[in-house]
C-alpha positions in Angstrom: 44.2 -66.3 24.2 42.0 -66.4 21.3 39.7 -63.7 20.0 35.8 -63.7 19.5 34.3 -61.3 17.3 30.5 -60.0 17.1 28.9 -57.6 14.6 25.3 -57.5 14.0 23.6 -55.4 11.8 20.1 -54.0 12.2 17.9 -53.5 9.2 14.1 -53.2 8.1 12.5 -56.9 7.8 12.1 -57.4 4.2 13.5 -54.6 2.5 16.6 -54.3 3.5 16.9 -58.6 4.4 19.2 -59.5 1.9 21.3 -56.3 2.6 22.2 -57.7 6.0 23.0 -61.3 4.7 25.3 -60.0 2.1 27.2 -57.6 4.8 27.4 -61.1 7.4 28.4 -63.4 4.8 31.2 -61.3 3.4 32.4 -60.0 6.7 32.8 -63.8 7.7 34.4 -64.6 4.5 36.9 -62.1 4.3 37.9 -62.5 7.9 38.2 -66.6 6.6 40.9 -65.6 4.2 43.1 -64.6 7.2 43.0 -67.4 9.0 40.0 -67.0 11.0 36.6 -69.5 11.7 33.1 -67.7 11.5 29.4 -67.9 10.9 26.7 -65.5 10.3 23.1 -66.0 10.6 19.7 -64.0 11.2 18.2 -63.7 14.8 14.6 -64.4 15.0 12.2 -61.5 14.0 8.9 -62.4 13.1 8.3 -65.3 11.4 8.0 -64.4 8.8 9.7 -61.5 8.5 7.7 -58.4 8.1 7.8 -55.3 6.1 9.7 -52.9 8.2 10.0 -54.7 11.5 13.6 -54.3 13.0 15.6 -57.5 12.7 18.8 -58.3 13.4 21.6 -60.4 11.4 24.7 -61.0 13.4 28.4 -62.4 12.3 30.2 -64.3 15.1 34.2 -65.0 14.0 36.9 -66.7 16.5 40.6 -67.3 15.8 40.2 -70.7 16.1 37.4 -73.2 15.8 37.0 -73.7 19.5 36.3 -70.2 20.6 34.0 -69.9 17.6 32.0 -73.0 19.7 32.0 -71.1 22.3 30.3 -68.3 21.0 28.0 -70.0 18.9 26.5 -71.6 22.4 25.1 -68.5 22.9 21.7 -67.9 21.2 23.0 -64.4 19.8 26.2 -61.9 21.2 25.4 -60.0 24.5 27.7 -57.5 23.5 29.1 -56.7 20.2 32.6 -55.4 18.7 30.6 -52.9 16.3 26.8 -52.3 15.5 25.9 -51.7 11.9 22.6 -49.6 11.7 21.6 -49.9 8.0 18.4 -46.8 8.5 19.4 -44.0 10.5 15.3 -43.7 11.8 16.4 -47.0 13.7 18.7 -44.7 15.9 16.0 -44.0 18.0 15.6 -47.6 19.3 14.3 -51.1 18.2 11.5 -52.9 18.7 11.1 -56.2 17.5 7.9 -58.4 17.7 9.8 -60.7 18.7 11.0 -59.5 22.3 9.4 -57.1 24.9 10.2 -53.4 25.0 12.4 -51.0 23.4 16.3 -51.6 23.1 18.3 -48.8 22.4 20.3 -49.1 19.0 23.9 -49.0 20.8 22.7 -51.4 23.3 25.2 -54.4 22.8 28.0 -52.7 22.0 31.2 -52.8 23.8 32.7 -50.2 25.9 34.9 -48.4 22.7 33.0 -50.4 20.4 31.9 -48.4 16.9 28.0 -48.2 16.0 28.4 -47.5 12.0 25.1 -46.1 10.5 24.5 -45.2 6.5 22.9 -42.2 6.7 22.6 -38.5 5.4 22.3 -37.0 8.8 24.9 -35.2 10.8 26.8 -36.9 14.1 25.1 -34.1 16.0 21.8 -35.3 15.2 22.3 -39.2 15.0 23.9 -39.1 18.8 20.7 -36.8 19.8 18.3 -39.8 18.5 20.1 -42.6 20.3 20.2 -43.5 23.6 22.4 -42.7 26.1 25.0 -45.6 26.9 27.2 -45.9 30.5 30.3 -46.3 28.6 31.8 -44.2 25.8 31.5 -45.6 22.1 32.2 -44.5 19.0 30.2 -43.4 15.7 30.8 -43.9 11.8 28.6 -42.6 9.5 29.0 -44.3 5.9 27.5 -41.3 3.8 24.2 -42.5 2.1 20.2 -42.7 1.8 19.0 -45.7 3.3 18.9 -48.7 0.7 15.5 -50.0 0.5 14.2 -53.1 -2.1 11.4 -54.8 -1.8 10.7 -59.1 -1.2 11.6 -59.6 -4.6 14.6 -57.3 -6.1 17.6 -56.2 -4.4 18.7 -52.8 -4.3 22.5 -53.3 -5.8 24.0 -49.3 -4.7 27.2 -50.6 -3.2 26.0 -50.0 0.2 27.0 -53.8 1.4 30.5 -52.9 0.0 30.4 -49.0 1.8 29.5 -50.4 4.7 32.1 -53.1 4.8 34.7 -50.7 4.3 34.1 -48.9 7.2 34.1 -52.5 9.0 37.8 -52.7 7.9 38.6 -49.3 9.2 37.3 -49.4 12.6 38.2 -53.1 13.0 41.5 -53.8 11.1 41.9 -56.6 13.3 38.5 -58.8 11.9 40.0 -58.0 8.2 42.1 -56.1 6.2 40.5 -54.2 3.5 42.9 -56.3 0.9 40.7 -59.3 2.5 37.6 -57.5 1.8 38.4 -57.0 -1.7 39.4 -59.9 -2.2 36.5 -61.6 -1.4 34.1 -58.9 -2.8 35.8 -60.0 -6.1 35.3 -63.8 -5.6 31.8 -63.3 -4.6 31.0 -61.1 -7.4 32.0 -62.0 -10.7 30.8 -59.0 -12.9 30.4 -56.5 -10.2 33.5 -57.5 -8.1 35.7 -54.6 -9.1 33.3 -51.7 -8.9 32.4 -53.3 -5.4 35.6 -53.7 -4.0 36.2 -50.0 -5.5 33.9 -48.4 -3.1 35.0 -50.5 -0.5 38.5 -49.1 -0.7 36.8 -45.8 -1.0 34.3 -46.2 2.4 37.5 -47.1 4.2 39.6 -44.1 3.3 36.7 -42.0 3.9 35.8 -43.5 7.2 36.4 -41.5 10.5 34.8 -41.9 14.0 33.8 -39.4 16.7 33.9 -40.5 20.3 30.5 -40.8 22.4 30.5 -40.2 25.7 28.6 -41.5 28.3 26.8 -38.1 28.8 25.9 -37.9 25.2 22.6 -38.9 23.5 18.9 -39.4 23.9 18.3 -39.2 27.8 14.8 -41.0 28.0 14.8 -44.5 29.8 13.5 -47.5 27.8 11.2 -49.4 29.1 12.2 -52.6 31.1 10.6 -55.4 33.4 12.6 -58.1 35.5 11.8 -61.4 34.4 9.8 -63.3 37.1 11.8 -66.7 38.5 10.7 -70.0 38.7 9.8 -69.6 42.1 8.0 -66.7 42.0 5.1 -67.6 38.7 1.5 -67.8 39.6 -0.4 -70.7 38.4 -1.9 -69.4 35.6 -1.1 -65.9 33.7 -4.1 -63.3 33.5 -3.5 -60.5 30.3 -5.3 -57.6 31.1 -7.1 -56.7 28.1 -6.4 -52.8 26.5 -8.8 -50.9 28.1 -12.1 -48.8 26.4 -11.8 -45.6 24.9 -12.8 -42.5 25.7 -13.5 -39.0 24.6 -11.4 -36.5 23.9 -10.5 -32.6 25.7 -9.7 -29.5 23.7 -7.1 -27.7 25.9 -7.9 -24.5 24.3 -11.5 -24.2 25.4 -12.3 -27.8 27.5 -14.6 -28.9 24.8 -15.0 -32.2 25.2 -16.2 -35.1 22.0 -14.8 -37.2 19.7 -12.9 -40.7 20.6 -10.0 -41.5 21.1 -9.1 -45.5 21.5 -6.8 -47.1 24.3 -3.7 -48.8 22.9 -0.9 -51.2 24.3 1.4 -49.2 26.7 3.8 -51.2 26.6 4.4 -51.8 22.3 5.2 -48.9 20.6 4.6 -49.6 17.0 6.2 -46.3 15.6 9.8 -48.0 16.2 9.1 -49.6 12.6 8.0 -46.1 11.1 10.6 -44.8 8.7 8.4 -42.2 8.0 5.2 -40.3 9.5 2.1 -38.4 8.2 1.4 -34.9 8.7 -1.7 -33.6 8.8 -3.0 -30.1 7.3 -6.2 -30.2 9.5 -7.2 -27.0 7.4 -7.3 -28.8 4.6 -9.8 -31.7 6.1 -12.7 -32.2 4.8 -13.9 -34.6 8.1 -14.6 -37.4 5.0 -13.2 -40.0 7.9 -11.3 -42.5 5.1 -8.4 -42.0 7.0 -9.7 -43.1 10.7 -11.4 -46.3 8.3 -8.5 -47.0 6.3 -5.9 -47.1 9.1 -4.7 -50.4 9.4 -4.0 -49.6 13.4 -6.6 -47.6 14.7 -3.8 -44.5 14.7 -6.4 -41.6 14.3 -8.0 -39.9 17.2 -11.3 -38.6 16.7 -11.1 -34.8 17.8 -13.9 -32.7 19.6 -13.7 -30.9 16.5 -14.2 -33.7 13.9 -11.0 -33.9 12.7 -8.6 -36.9 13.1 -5.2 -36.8 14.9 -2.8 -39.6 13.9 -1.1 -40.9 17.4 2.3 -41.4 16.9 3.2 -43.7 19.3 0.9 -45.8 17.5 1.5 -45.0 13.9 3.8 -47.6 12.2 4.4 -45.2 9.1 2.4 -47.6 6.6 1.1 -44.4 4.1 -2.1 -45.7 3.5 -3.7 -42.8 4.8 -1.9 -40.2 2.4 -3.0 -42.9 -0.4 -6.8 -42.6 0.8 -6.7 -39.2 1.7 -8.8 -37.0 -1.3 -7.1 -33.8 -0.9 -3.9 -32.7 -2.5 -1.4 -32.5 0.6 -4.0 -33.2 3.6 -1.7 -35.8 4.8 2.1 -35.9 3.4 4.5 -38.4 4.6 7.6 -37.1 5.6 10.8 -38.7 7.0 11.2 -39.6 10.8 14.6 -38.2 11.3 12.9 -34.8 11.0 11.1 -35.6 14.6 12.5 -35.4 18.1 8.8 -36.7 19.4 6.1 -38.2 19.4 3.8 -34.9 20.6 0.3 -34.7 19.4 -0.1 -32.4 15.7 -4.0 -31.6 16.7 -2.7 -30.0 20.0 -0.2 -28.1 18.7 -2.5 -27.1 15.8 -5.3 -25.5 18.4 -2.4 -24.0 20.4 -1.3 -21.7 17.5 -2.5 -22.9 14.3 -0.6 -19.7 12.3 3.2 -21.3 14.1 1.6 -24.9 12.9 1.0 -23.9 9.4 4.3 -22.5 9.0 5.7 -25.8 10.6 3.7 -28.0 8.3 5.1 -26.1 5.1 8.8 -26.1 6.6 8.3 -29.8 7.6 7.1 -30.5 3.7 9.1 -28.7 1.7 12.6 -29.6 3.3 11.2 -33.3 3.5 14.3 -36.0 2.6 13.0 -37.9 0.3 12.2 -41.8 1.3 10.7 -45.3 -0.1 9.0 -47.7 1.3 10.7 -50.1 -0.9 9.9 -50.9 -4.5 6.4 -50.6 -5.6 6.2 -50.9 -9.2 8.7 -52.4 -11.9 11.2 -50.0 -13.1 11.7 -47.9 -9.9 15.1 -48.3 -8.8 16.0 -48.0 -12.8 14.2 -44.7 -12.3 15.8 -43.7 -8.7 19.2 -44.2 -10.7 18.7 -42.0 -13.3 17.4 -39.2 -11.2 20.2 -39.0 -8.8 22.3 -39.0 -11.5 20.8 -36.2 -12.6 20.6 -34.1 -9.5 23.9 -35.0 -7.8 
């Protein structure tokens, strides 16, 4: 009986777009020099695609052209042979705007399937940021910082070629890695031999650790049932977000400030790669932050100070731009978070333990982009990584 095969890749809308077409593409072409019938294409994200947003791009290959028909009838894969998470911060779920509620990265993958994320964390600390699956999977990590570019330029580091390899590895059976090279040779003229160089290199390199069911993030995503035919009213009432209200001190029951309702359901910090800290000793209550803040993140405290909400806080940066004061507000990466917990609380709770926090959290900060922001950058990221490693 024929084969279908299904890998999609998950990425940051805009930067890291053409990233995922270039994996696809080449994983359906190199699987078409042995023999094999294939497409790749990218789901609907938000149209159009917005500047961090998870999207997905998906390859769908057959052994012949009759089972590839039958899997193209489906409007994407339900399940998936391996998951290729191009930023590790999207281990802890995704959230597109275009569906309803949280899916957890390993969602679609097959019982034994491989999710294969580029990434500088350990295995330890990925599996503790994804969800918790019902049957064992397996995990590759191709070793890397996450490749961001912006609309415009494309971040050439090899990670298409990286992360391909491991494709090879964990699924000999899609391609060989003589395929891949192959193809990364054809498709590449002047960089064909470098690429298919670190292919061959991802592939000897790549090993995978078993999952199991037990394993992982243990917090339930949110869900709904779908309402049938026979069951939908007449017409459809949205309850509006509700008004906001003030504010309680836990330490002393001070009550002030204001802090807004948000969406329950929509959890914008699923497209945060990174998140602001806040030195509230530092703050000078000038309130550019709370005005600046493209989505009403900051929480007016009893104390006039304002608490970004992280499960509404999309990791935009404006309000380390804005902010006057030399390290009020520092971004740092996501991966260095196992919540979402409130920084004012924890502040009035023991501001001596959150000082030292804040510094730790600072100082050992990985170091992220938001994608290219002035001509010259990546010639600049290149030299200084040359340098340091």
């Amino acid at each position: 009986m024929a084969r279908l095969y299904a890998v999609e890749v998950v990425y940051r809308g805009i930067f890291q777009k053409t990233l995922a077409k270039n994996i696809t593409r080449a994983i359906v072409l190199a699987a078409h020099r042995e023999g094999k019938h294939g497409i790749s294409f990218g789901r609907y994200g938000d149209s159009p695609e917005r500047n961090g947003i998870p999207a997905k791009g998906f390859a769908i290959v057959a052994d012949d052209e009759l089972t590839l028909e039958e899997g193209m009838a489906k409007y994407e894969p339900k399940e998936v042979d391996v998951t290729i998470c191009v930023d590790d911060t999207l281990c802890k779920g995704v959230e597109s705007w275009a569906w309803y509620g949280l899916q957890p990265i390993n969602r679609l993958l097959k019982p034994g399937g491989t999710l294969i994320v580029s990434s500088l964390e350990t295995p330890e600390r990925l599996i503790a940021m994804s969800h918790r699956k019902e049957t064992p999977y397996r995990l590759a990590i191709v070793k890397g910082a996450a490749s961001f570019s912006g609309l415009w330029v494309y971040k050439d580091d090899h990670t298409d070629a990286r992360v391909l390899g491991a494709v090879a590895r964990v699924l000999p059976e899609l391609f060989s890695i003589g395929s891949l090279q192959e193809t990364l040779r054809a498709e590449n003229k002047k960089t064909g031999d470098l690429l298919a160089v670190s292919a061959q290199k991802s592939f000897d390199r790549t090993t995978t650790i078993t999952v199991a069911p037990g394993q992982g993030n243990a917090e339930v995503p949110y869900s709904f049932e779908m309402p049938k035919w026979t069951e939908m009213r007449e017409g459809i009432a949205i309850p509006a977000i509700a008004h906001g209200h003030q504010m309680t001190d836990e330490t002393n029951g001070a009550t002030g400030g204001f802090q807004p309702a948000r969406n329950a359901t929509f959890k914008k910090y699923l497209t945060r790669t990174m998140r602001p800290v806040v030195d509230f000793e530092k703050c000078i209550k000038c309130t550019l932050c709370w005005i600046a803040c493209p989505d009403s993140v900051f929480d007016v405290t009893p104390d006039g100070l304002y608490d970004a909400n992280m499960a509404a806080c999309c990791g935009c940066g404006v309000c380390e731009a804005i902010c006057p004061v030399e390290k009020c507000v520092t971004m740092v990466n996501e991966t260095a978070f196992t919540d979402n917990a409130s920084q004012w609380e924890a502040f009035r709770k023991d501001a001596p333990a959150y000082k030292s926090w804040l510094l730790t959290a600072i100082e050992n900060r990985p170091e992220r982009s938001h994608g290219f922001r002035y001509r010259g950058q990546y010639e600049e990221q290149i030299k200084q990584e040359v340098t340091n490693g």
